[in-house]
C-alpha positions as CSV (number, residue, x, y, z in Angstrom):
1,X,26.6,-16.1,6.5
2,X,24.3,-14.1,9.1
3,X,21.9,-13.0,6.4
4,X,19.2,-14.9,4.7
5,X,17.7,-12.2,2.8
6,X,18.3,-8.9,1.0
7,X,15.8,-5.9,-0.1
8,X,16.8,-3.8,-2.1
9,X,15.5,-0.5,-2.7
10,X,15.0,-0.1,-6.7
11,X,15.6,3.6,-7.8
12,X,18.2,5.5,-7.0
13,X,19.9,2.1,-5.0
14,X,20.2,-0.2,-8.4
15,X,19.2,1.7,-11.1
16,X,20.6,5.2,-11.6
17,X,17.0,7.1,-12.4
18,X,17.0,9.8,-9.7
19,X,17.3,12.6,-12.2
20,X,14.6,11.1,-14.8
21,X,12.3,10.9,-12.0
22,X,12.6,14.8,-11.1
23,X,12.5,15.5,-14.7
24,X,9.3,14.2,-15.2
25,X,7.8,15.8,-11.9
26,X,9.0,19.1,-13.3
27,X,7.1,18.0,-16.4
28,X,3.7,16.5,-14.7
29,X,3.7,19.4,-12.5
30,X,4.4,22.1,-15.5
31,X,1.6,20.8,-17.7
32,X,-0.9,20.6,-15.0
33,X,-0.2,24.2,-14.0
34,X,1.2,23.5,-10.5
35,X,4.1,25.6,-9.4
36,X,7.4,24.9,-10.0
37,X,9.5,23.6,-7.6
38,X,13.4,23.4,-6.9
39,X,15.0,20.2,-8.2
40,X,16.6,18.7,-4.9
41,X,13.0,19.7,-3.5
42,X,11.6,17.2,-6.2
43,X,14.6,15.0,-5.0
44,X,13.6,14.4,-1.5
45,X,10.5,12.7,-2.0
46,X,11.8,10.0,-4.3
47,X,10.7,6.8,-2.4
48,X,7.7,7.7,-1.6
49,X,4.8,6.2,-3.9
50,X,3.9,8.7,-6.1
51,X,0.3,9.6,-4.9
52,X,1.9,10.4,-1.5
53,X,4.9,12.2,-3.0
54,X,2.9,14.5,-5.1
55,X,0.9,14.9,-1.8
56,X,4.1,15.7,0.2
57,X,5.1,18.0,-2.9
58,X,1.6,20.2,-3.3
59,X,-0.2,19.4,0.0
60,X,-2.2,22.2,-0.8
61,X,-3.2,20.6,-4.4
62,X,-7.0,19.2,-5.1
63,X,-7.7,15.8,-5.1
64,X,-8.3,16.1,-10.0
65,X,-4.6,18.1,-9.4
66,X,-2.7,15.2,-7.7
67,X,-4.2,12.5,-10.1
68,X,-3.7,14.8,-13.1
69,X,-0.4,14.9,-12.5
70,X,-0.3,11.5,-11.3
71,X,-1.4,10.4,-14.6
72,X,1.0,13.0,-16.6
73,X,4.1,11.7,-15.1
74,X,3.5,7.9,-15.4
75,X,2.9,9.2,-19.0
76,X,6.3,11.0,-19.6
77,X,8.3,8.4,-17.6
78,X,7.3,5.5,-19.8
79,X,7.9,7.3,-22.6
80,X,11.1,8.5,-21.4
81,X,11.9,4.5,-20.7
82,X,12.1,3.4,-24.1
83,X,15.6,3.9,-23.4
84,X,16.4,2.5,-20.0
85,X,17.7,4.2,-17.3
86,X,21.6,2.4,-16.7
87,X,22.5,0.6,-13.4
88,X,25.0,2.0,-11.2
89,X,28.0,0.7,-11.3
90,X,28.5,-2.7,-9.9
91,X,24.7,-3.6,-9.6
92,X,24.3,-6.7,-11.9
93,X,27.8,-8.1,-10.8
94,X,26.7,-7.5,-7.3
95,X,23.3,-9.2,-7.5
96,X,24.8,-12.4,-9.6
97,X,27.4,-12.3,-6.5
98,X,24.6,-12.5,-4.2
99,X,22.7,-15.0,-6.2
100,X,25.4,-17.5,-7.0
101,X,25.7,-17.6,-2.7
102,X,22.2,-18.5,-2.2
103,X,20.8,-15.7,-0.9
104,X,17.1,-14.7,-1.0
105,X,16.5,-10.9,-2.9
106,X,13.7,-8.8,-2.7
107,X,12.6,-5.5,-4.0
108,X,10.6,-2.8,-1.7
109,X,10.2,0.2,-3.8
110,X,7.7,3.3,-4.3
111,X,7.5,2.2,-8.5
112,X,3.9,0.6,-9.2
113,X,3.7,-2.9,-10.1
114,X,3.0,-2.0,-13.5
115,X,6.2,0.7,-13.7
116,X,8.0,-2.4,-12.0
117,X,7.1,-5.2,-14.4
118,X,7.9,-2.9,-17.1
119,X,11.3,-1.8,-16.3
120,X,12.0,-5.7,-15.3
121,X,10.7,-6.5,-19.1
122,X,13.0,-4.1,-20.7
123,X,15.6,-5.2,-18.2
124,X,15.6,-9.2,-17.7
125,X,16.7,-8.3,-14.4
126,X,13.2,-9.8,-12.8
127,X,14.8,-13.0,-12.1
128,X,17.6,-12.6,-9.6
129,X,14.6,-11.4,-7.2
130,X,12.3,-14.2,-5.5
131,X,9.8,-11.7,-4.3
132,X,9.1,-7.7,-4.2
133,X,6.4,-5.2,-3.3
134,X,5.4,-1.9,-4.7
135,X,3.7,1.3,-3.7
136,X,0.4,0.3,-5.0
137,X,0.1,-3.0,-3.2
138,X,0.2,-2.0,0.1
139,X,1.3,0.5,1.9
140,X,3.9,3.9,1.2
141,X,7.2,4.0,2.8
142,X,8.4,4.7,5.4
143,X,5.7,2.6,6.5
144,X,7.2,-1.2,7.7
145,X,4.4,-3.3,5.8
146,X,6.5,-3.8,2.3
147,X,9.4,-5.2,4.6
148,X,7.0,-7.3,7.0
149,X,5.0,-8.9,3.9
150,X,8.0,-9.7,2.1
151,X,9.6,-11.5,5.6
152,X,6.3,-13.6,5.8
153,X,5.9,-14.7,2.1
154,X,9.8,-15.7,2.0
155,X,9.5,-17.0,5.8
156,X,12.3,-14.9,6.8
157,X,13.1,-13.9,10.2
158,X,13.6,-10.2,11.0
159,X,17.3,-10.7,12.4
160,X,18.3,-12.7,9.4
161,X,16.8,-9.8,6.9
162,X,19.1,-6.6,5.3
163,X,17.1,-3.8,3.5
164,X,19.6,-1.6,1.6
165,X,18.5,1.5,-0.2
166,X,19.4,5.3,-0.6
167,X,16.3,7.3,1.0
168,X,15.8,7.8,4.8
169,X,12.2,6.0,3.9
170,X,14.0,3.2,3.1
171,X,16.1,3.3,6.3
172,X,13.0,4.1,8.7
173,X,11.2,1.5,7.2
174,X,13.4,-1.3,7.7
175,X,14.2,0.3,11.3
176,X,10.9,-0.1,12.1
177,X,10.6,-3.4,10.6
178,X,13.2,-4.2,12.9
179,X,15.6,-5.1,10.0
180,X,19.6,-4.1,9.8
181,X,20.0,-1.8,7.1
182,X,22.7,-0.1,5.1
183,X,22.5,3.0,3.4
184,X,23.9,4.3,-0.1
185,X,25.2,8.0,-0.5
186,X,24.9,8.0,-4.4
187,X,20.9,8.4,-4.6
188,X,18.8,10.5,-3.7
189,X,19.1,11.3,0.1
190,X,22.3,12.8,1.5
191,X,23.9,11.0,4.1
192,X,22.2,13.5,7.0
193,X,19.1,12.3,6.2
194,X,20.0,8.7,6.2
195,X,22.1,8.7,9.8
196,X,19.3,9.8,12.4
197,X,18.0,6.1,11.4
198,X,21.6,4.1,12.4
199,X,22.4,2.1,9.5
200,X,25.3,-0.1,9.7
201,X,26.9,1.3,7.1
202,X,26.8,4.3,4.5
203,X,28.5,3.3,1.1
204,X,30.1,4.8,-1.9
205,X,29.0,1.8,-4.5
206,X,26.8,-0.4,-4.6
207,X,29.8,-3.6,-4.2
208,X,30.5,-2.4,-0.7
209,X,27.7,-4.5,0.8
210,X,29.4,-7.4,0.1
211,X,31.3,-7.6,2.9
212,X,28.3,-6.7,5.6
213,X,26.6,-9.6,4.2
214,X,29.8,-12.0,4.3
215,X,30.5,-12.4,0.5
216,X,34.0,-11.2,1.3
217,X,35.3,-10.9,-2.4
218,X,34.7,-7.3,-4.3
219,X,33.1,-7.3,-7.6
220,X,34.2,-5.6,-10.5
221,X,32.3,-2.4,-11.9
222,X,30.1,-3.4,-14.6
């Protein structure tokens, strides 16, 4: 098996919480009198950690407008978590696949630690993951330093890495990490977006990656 490790992405690659996530930007931005935007405008930044996508979204906004709404979203996303957003199909079979051959996962994602740790609480799915690193630990994708950090603490060579995800962040930040990577069309970025960084691969479900990381057996959907 070539690979010793595999990032994932988090939303929009194993949990399906793209459209939550533009539902309460919509919100943050309504109740903190920004202007709307379009929802696949809203779309295009997930990935980013929020203070940058906000940024990115209103660059025009004050610095008491972006943490307004920074504070108004992480407000109506946790309470629109008390129900858990699902997993895409395959996800959890996938990762106990993975698991069950050894392999080293990791998490790279534009939550917060605390958003994180929460949605691992409500989830249980925390353990199949030796490592991960969040938005507010270091720096924003596209940016290579979540990939780099987790390579060092898991002493992981860059050849022997895979970063997987749905977002042409995730894609330029493991390309210039120097990491393979492999793209998902189901998220949040269409597969134009993803291309101009040459992933290996662009895939339907999540299962497909199996094969690239020579588990050659398909899992069932969950």
């Amino acid at each position: 098996m070539h690979y010793q490790l595999v990032i994932f992405d988090w939303d929009g690659t194993l949990m399906d919480s793209t459209g939550r996530i533009v539902q309460c930007l919509a919100a943050a931005a309504a109740e903190v009198s920004l202007p709307p935007l379009p929802a696949a405008t809203l779309q295009s930044i997930i990935g980013l950690g929020l203070e940058e996508a906000i940024r990115v979204l209103y660059p025009h906004a004050g610095g008491e407008h972006v943490e307004a709404m920074r504070q108004c979203y992480a407000t109506h996303f946790i309470a629109a978590e008390q129900t858990p957003s699902p997993l895409f199909p395959g996800a959890l079979a996938t990762l106990e696949t993975l698991q069950g051959e050894g392999l080293q996962l990791a998490v790279a994602t534009g939550k917060s630690r605390r958003g994180l740790d929460r949605v691992w609480g409500n989830t249980g799915l925390g353990r199949f993951f030796q490592a991960s690193r969040c938005a507010d630990e270091t720096r924003s994708k596209p940016h290579p330093a979540m990939v780099q950090e987790l390579l060092e603490e898991l002493d992981c060579p860059p050849d022997r890495a895979l970063v997987v995800g749905d977002t042409s962040f995730d894609m330029e930040m493991a390309e210039r990490a120097g990491v393979d990577r492999i793209g998902v069309i189901y998220g949040a970025h269409p597969p134009a977006r993803l291309m101009p960084h040459t992933p290996l691969a662009l895939l339907a479900q999540i299962d497909e990656v199996l094969p690239w990381i020579g588990v050659a057996q398909r899992v069932a959907a969950d």
